[in-house]
C-alpha positions in Angstrom: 6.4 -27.8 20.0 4.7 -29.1 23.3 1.7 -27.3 21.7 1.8 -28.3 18.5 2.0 -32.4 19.7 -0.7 -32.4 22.2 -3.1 -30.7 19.1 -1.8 -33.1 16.6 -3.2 -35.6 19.2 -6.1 -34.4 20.2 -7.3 -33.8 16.7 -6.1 -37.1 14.8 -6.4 -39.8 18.1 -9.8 -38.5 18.8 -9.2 -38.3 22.6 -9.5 -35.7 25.5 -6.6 -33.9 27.2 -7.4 -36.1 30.4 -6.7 -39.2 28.4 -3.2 -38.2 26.8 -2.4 -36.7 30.7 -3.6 -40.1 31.9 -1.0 -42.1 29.0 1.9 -39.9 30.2 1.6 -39.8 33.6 0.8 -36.0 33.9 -1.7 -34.2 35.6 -3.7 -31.9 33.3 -4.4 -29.5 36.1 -0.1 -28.8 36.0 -0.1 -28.8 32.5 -3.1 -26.4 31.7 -1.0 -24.1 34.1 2.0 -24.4 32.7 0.8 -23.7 29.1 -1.1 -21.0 30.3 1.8 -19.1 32.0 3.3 -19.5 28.5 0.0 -17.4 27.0 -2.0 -20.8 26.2 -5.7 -21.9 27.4 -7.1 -25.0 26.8 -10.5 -24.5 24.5 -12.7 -27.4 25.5 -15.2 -27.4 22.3 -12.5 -27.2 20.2 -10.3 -29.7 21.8 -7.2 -28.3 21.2 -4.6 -24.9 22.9 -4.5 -21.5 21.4 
């Protein structure tokens, strides 16, 4: 679900993954890790996980 939030935001706010990170206090660097130990990278052009 994680996944499916941070798309839904990146696609319909029109923002980057640092700002959300940034608005919840996050750092990208942990969460990029995190989603990819669960099999997810971050695709930049498209803005969104897969």
């Amino acid at each position: 679900m994680l996944v499916s939030v941070l798309n839904l935001r990146l696609r319909d706010c029109d923002v980057t993954l640092a700002d959300i990170c940034a608005d919840e206090d996050i750092s990208e660097e942990d969460l990029v890790k995190s989603l990819a130990d669960a099999g997810y990278r971050y695709d930049e052009e498209q803005k969104c996980f897969r």
